[in-house]
C-alpha positions as CSV (number, residue, x, y, z in Angstrom):
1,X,-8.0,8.7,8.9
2,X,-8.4,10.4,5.7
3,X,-10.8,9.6,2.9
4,X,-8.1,7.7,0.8
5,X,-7.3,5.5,4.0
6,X,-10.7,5.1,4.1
7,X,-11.0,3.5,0.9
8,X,-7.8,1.7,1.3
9,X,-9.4,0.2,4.8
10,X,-12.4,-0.7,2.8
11,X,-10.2,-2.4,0.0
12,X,-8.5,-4.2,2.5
13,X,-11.5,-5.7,4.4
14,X,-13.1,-6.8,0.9
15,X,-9.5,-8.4,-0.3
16,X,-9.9,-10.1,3.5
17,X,-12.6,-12.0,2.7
18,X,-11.5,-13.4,-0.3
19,X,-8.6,-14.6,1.1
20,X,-7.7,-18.1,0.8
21,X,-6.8,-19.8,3.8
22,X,-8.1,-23.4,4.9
23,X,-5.0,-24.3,6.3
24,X,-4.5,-21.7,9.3
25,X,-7.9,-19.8,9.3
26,X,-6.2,-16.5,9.5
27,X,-7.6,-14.3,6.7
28,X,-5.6,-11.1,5.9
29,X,-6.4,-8.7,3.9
30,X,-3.8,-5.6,2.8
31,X,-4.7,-2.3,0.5
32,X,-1.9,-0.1,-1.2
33,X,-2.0,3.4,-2.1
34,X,-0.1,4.5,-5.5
35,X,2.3,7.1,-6.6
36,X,-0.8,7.4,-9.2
37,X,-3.6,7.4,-6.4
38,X,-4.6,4.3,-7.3
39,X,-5.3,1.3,-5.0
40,X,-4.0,-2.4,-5.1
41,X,-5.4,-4.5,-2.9
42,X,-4.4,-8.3,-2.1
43,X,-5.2,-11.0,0.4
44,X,-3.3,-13.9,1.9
45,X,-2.8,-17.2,-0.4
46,X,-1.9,-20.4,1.3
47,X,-0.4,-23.3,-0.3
48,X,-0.1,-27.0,1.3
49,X,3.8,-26.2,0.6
50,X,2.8,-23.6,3.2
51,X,6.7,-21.7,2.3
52,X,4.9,-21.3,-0.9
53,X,2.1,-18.9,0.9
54,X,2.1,-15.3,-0.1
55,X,0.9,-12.8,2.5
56,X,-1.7,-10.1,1.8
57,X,0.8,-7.1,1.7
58,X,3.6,-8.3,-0.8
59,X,-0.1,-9.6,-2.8
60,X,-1.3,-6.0,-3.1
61,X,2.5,-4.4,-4.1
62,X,3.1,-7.2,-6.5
63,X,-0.4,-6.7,-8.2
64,X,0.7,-2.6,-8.0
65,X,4.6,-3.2,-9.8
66,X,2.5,-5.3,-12.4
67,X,0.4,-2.8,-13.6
68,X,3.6,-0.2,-13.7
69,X,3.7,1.6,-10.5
70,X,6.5,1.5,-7.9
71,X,5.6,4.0,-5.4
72,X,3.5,3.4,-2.1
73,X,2.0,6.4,-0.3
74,X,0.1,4.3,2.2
75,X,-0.8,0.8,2.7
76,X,-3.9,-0.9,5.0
77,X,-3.1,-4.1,6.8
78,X,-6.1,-5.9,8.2
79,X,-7.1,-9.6,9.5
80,X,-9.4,-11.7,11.3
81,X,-7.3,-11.2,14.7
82,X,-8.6,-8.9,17.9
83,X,-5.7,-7.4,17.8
84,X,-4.4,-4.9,15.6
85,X,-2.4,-6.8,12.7
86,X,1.4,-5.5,11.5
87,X,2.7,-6.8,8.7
88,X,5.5,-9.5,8.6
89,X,9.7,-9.2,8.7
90,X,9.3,-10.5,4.9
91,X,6.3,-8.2,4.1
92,X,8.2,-4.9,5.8
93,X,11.2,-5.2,3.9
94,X,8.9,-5.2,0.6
95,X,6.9,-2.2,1.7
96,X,10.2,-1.0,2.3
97,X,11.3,-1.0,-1.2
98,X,8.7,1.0,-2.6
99,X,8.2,3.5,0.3
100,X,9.5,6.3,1.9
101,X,10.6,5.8,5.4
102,X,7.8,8.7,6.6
103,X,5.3,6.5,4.4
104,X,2.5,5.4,6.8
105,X,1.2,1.8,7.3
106,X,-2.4,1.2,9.5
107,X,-2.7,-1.4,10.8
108,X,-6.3,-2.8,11.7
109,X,-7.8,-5.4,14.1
110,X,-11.1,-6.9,13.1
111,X,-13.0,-4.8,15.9
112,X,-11.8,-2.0,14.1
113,X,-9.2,-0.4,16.5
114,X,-6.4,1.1,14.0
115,X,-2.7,2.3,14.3
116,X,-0.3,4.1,12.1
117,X,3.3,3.8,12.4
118,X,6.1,4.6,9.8
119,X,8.1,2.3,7.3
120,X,11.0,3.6,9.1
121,X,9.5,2.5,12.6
122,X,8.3,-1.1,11.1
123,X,11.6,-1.8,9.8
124,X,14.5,1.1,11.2
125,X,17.6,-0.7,9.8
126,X,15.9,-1.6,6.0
127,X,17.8,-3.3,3.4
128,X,17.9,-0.3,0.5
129,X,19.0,-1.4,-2.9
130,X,18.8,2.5,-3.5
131,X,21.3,3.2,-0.7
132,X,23.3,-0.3,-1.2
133,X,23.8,0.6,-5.1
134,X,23.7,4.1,-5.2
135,X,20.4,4.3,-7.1
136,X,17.9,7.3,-7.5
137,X,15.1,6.7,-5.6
138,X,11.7,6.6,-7.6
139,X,9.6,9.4,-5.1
């Protein structure tokens, strides 16, 4: 992994551990890369409504489209799991918005075994309001 994903694990891993989950115990933690080269990190928020829950991931981009970036070169996904962590149907289709379909996603388990796969191979039939509407893409 390169330096940036490096720093975008490490971003993740903090974000982890401030993640608020009493509910399920599973504590996520997710790190984007910007258009800009800046990183947005996020964790998992639970709610006792748990549909109102927002996952690590779409916590990172949202904090990203606030401060007026919509691009994501890479994103980090990382948890409290042995196994390596992908992101959810919800979470893919988000990454999908602001993403090319080569952009690369790790995925990391807590032991620290990693693996990269595409947008395009997360989610190979994405929803496009680019492609649906005939929009210019932002990248």
């Amino acid at each position: 992994m390169s330096d940036n994903i490096e720093e975008l694990l490490k971003a993740a891993q903090e974000a982890k551990e401030k993640a608020y989950a009493p509910y399920s115990n599973f504590f996520v933690g997710a790190a984007v890369l910007s258009g800009s080269g800046k990183i947005y990190s996020g964790c998992n928020v639970e709610n006792i409504s748990y549909g109102l829950t927002i996952c690590a991931e779409r916590n990172a981009i949202f904090k990203m489209v606030a401060a007026g970036e919509q691009v994501i070169e890479a994103i980090v996904v990382t948890g409290n799991t042995e196994e390596i962590l992908p992101p959810c149907g919800a979470c893919r289709q988000v990454i999908a918005e602001f993403s090319r379909p080569d952009t690369p996603v790790y995925m990391c388990s807590k032991k620290g075994d990693r693996q990269k796969a595409t947008v395009s191979q997360l989610l190979p039939y994405t929803l496009s309001f680019h492609e649906v509407l005939g929009h210019e893409r932002r990248y």
